[in-house]
One Martini backbone bead per residue (centre of mass of N, CA, C, O) as a GRO file, in nm:
protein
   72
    1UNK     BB    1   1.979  -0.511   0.828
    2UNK     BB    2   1.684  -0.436   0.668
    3UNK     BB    3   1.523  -0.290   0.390
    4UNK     BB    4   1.288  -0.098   0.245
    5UNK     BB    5   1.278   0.069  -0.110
    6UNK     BB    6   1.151   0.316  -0.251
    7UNK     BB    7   1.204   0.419  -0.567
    8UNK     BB    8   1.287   0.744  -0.720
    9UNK     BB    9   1.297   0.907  -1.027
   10UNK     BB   10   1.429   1.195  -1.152
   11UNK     BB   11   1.554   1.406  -0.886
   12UNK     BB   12   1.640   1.728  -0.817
   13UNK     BB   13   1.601   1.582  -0.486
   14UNK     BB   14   1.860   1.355  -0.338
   15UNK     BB   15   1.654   1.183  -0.107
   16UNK     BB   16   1.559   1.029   0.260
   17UNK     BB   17   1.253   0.872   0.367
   18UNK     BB   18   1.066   0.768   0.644
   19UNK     BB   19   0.786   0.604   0.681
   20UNK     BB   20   0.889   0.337   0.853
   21UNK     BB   21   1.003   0.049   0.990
   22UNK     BB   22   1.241   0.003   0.766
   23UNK     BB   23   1.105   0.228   0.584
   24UNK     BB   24   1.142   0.384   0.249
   25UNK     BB   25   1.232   0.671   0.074
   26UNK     BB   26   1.383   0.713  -0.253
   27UNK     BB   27   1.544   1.010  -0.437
   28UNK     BB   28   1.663   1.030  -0.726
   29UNK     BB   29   1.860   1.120  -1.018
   30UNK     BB   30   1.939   0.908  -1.155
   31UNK     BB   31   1.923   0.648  -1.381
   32UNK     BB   32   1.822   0.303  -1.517
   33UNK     BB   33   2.148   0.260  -1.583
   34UNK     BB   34   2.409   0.038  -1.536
   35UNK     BB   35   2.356   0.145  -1.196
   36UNK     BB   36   2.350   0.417  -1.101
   37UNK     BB   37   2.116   0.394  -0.903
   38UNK     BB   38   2.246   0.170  -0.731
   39UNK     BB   39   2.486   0.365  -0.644
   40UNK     BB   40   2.356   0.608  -0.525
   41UNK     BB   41   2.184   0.458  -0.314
   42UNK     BB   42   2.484   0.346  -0.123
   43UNK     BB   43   2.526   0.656  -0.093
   44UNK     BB   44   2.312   0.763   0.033
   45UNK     BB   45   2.313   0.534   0.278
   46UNK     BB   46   2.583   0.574   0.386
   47UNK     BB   47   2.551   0.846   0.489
   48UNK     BB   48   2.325   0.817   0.642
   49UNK     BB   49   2.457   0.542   0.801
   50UNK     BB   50   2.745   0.575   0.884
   51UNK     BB   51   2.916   0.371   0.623
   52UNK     BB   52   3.054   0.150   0.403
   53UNK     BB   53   2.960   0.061   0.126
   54UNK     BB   54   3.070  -0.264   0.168
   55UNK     BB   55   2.760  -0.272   0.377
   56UNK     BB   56   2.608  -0.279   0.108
   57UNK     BB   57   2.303  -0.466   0.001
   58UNK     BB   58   2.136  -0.547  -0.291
   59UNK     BB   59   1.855  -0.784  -0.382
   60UNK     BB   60   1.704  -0.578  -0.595
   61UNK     BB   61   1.845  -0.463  -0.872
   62UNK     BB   62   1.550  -0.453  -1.112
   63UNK     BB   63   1.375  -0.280  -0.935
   64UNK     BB   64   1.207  -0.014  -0.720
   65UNK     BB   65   1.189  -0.242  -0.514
   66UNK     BB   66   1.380  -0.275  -0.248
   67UNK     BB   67   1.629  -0.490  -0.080
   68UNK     BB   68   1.844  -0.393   0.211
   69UNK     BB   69   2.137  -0.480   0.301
   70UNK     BB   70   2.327  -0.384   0.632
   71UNK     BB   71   2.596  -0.472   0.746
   72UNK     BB   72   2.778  -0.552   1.073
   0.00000   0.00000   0.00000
């Protein structure tokens, strides 16, 4: 499965909302340096659809426009 997902940075309430199918909207916590942001997004992700964080590849690492896959 893949995902289109807008990050928002620096929310003080991170959570993951549904825009349309397979687009989400993700208001993160984490700042945007070495990766921390990329890895609350995993833990996000993870959470939200209970797999286990080594099933989530994110493809735009450095862009705030994400693509994650999902694997199966």
């Amino acid at each position: 499965m893949i995902l289109q997902i807008k990050v928002k940075l620096h929310s003080n309430n991170p959570r993951l909302e549904k825009i349309a199918n397979n687009k989400y909207l993700a208001y993160l916590k984490s700042p945007p340096e070495k990766g921390k942001a990329n890895l609350e997004l995993i833990k996000l992700l993870s959470k939200e659809f209970s797999i286990p964080p080594k099933k989530i590849r994110i493809k735009t690492l450095l862009s705030q426009n994400k693509v994650v896959e999902i694997l199966a």
